[in-house]
N, C-alpha and C positions, 0 to 999 in steps of 0.2 A: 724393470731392469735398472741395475744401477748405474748409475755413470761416474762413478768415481776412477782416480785411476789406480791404476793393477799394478802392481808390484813391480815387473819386468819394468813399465812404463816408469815408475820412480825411480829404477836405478837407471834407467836408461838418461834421466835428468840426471840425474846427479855425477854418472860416471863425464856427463859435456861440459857441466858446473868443475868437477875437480880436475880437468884438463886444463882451463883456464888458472888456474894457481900458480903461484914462481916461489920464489927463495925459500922460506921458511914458512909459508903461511898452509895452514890447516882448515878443514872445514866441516860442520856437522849441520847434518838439513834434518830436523823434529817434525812431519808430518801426523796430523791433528786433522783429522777428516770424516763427515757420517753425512747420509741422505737417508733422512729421516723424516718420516710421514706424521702428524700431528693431527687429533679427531679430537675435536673439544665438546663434551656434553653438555645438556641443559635441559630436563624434565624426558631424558633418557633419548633424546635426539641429535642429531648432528647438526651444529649449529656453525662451524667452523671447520674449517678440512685446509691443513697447509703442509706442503713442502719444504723441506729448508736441504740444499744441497750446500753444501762449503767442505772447501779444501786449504788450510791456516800451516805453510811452513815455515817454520822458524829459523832462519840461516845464523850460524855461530862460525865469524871468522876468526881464526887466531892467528897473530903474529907474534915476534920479540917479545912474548910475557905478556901479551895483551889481547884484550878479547872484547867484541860486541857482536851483538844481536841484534834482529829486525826480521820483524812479521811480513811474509804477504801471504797474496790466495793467487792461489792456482784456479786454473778451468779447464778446458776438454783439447786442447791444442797444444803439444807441447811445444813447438817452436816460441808461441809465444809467450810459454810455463817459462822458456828460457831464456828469453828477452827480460822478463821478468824479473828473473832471479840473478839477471847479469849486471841488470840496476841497481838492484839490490846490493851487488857483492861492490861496486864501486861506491856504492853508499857505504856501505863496510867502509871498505878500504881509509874513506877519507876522516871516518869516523873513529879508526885508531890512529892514525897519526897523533889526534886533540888529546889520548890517553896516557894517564901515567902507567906503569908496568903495574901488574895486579901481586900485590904482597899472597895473596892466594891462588895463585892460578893454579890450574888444573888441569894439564894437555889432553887435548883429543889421544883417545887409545885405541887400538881394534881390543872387542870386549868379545869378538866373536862372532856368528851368526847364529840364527831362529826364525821360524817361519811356523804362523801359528793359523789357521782359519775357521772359525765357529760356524756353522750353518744355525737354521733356526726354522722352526714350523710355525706357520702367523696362521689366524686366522684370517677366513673370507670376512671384509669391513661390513660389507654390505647384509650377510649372516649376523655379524656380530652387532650390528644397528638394531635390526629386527629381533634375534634375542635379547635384547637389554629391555625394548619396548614391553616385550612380552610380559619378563620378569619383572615389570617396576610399575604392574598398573594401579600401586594405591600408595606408593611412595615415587617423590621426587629424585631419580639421579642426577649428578654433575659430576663432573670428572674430563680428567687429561687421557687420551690413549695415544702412546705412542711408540714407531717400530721403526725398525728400519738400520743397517748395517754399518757398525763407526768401525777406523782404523786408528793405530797410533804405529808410526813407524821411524824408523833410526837409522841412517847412514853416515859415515863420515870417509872423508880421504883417507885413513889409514886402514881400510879393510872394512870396519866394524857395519853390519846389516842384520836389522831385528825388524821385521815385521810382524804385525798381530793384527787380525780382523775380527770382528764379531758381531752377528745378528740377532737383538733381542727385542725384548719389546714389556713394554711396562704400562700396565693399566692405575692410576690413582684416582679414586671415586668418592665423593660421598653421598650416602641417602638420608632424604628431608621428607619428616612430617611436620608440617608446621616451621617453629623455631627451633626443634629437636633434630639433631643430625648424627651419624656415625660414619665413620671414616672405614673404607676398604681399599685391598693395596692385593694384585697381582700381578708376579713379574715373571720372566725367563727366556728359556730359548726355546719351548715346545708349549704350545699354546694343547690344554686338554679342557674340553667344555666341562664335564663333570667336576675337574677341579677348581675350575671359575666359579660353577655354580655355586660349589660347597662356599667358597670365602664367600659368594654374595647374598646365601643365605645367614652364614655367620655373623652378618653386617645387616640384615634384616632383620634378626634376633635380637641384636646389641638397639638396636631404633626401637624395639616392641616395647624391650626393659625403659625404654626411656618415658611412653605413656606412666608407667609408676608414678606415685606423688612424692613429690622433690623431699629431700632429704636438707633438712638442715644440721650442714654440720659447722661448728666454730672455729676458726683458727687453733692449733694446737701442735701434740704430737701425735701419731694413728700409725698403726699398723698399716703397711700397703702395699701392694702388690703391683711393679712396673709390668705389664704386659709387655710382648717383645718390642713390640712399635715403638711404646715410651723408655724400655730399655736403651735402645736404638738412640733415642731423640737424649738419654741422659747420658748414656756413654763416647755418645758421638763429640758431645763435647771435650772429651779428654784427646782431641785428633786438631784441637786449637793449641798444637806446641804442647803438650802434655809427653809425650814420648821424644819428643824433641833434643838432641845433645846440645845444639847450640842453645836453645833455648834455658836449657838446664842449667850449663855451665854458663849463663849469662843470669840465673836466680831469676827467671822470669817461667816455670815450668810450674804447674799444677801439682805433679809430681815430684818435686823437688825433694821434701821429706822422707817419701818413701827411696828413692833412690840413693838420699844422702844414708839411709840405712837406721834415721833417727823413728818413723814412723813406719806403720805396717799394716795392710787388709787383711779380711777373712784369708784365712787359708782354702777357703772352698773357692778363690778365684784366682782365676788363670788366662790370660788375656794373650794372644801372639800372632803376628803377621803372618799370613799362612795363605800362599798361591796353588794350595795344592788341586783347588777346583777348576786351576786352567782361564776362569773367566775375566781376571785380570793381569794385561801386560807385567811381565818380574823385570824388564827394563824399565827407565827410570829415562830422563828427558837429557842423560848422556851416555845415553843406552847400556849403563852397567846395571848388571844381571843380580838382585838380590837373593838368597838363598827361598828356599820352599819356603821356610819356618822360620821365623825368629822369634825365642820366647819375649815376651814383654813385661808380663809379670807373671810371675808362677809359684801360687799358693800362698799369694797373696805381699809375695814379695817381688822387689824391686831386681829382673832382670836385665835384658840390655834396652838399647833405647837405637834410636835410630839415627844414622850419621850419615850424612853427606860428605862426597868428598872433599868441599871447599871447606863444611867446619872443622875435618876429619884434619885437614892442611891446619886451617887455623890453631886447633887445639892437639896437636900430636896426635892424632887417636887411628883407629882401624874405620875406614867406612864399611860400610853395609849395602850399600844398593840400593838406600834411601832417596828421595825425591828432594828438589831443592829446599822444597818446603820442609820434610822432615817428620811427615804426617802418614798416618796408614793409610793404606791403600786397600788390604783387604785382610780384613780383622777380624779376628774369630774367636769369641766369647767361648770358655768349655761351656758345655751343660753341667747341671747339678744333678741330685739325686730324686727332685720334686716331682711326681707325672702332673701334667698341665690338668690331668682328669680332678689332681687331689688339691687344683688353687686356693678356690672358694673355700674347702674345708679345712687347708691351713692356716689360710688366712684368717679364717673365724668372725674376726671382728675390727671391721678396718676399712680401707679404701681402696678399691678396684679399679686403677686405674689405665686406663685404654692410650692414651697417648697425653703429649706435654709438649708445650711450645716457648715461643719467645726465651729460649735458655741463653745465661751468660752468667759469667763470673760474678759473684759478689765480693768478691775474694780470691782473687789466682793465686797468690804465693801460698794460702793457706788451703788451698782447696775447694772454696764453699762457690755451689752451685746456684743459682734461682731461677726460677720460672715458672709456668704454671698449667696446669691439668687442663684439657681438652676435649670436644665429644663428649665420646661416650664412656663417663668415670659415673663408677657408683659407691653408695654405700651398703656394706657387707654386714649382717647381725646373726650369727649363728649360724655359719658358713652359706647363710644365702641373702643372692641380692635381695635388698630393701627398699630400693630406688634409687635416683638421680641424683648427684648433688651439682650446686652452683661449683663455678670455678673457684679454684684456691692457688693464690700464690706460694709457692715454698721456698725455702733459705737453709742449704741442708748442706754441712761437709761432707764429700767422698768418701772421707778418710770415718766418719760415722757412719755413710750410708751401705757401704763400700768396706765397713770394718765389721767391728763388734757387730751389728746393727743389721747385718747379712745374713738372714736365718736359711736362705737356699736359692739355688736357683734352680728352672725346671730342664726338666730332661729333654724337653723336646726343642730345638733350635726353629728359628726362623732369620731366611735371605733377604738382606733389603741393600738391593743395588743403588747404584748413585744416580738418580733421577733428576738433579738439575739440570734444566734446558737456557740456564740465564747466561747469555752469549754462546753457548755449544754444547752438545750432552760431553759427555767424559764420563772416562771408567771408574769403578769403585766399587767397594763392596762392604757387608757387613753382616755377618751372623751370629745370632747372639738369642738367647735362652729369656723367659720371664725372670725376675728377682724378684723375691721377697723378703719386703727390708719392715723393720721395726725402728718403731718409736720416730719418725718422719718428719721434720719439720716445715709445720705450716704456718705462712703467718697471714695479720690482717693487711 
């Protein structure tokens, strides 16, 4: 059972918090809360088993054109949620006085209300220990499994109230023979064994390919296929300020070219914010409400970009519903016209690559990417694997990998939710199709 608090119980703080206010001051409480179950594997056993309960509200006082913030954490009593948040507000208080007026401020609004609740089917742990044994008697698993119900919610003194819950659960795995290892990834809200088994078979498959004898390939250019994983891992970087307006209009956006209208991608890519699966909050951390859709790029050109309302203030512009950061939230790759059946035989002759790590800029204002190939990559000779190869470094512009150089992407999509647990889970999302890019650069 969870113990987090319940909705009625939020507003019920916050309506005792906005009674205490006088002259002009305003208040918005950002509740950031999950009781989530943590099962950490190791030769397909449970080796670790933890809890993490926390409830992180963010109180925003405004006064006279000015504004500050401060964290605490709630727990299961609200008199003393409210003693809490009473500290707090006089900690506010003293802390705008020291402030200048904010050349950008942005007042509390009412944006409305929503009330949103995900349910979720888990599996039995104690099931789910005993099938993995069963399934993994000649290969080594490790892995993260974790479940368990996160909140993000919004109120403020002027009406505004957005609640959103949701119960999901996310399994991250590898299997080990030896020094050879393949990565497996199953997430959602409805736990179906046959659909585990199939990705852990799939992950079994991708480990066999790996007994083949290694493939040496030499730093170059190569035909290559991102599977959706390394799609994911290469496009995610474009969410460091890449759709970003302040970023933009500060010449510090990855993007910058194609938006300024000087540069342009394949037309078979179509990139846009898109809530339409309900799984992530459309409020944003001042609970304004972003549209379903926003195109990002469409056909390969440079459409809107995402604005806050502080940089919206700054730079005359329209906000959007964008986060302070200015970064997707839930991004959705169109598909192409590739079936994932026909990869191997489009690819022909080239590199299969399964996922990619360590990525960062080599180059932001121009676009160039690097990082390097991961698991389970192989090499492809006559649209069949050949074997394994060592890791490769790459150094490859967007705007080439991402342009000209984009021969398709596959038809079928794949989910990969935001699965960081480094100080709290959070919501996020990302869907996105295989690419297959030509001419690839690798170097030594």
């Amino acid at each position: 059972m969870s113990h987090l608090i319940s909705h009625p119980s939020f507003q019920q703080l916050a309506q005792s918090l906005f009674g205490t206010l006088t002259g002009d001051e305003s208040l918005s409480l950002h509740l950031q809360a999950e009781h989530s179950r943590f099962l950490r594997f190791n030769q397909a056993r449970v080796r670790q088993a933890t809890q993490v309960l926390q409830m992180r509200l963010t109180l925003n006082l405004q006064a006279a054109g000015r504004e500050a913030k401060m964290d605490c954490y709630l727990g299961s009593e609200l008199g003393l949620n409210r003693q809490t948040c009473l500290k707090a507000l006089e900690q506010l208080r003293r802390n705008l006085k020291a402030l200048a007026p904010d050349p950008y401020f942005v007042a509390h609004e009412n944006h409305g209300q929503s009330s949103a609740c995900h349910s979720a089917v888990l599996p039995n742990l104690t099931e789910l220990s005993q099938l993995l044994q069963s399934q993994t008697l000649h290969v080594d698993l490790a892995g993260l499994y974790c479940e368990g119900p996160m909140i993000e919610a919004q109120l403020n003194s002027k009406g505004l109230d957005h609640w959103f819950e949701n119960n999901s659960f996310f399994f991250d795995f590898s299997l080990y023979s030896g020094e050879r290892a393949a990565k497996g990834f199953y997430a959602g809200h409805q736990w179906r064994e046959e659909e585990f088994l199939a990705h852990l078979q799939s992950t079994k498959d991708q480990l066999q390919l790996l007994h083949l004898p290694l493939c040496a390939v030499s730093p170059g250019n190569y035909r290559c296929y991102l599977a959706p994983a390394a799609a994911y891992d290469f496009l995610g970087l474009l969410g460091w300020g890449g759709f970003s307006f302040g970023e933009y209009k500060r010449g510090q956006s990855c993007l910058g070219p194609l938006y300024d209208k000087t540069a342009q991608l394949s037309p078979k890519l179509s990139l846009e914010e898109n809530f339409s699966k309900g799984l992530v909050p459309r409020f944003n951390s001042s609970g304004e409400i972003a549209p379903k859709r926003i195109a990002l790029i469409e056909g390969g050109l440079g459409a809107e970009l995402l604005v806050s309302s502080k940089t919206a203030k700054e730079y005359q512009a329209q906000a959007n519903g964008a986060s302070d950061y200015e970064s997707f939230r839930s991004l959705k790759v169109l598909p192409g016209q590739l079936p994932s059946s026909e990869v191997l035989k489009a690819l022909d002759r080239g590199l299969y690559l399964s996922q990619l790590h360590y990525l960062n800029y080599s180059d932001r204002p121009k676009g160039r990417i690097t990082g390097m190939t991961r698991y389970a990559c192989f090499w492809v000779d006559g649209g069949q694997i050949q074997g394994p190869i060592k890791d490769l470094r790459f150094d490859e512009s967007l705007y080439r990998a991402l342009g000209d150089n984009l021969i398709d992407l596959t038809q079928e999509t794949e989910l990969f939710p935001n699965t960081s647990t480094y100080d709290s889970r959070g919501f996020g999302l990302v869907e996105t199709p295989g690419l297959l890019i030509d001419d690839f650069s690798f170097k030594a």
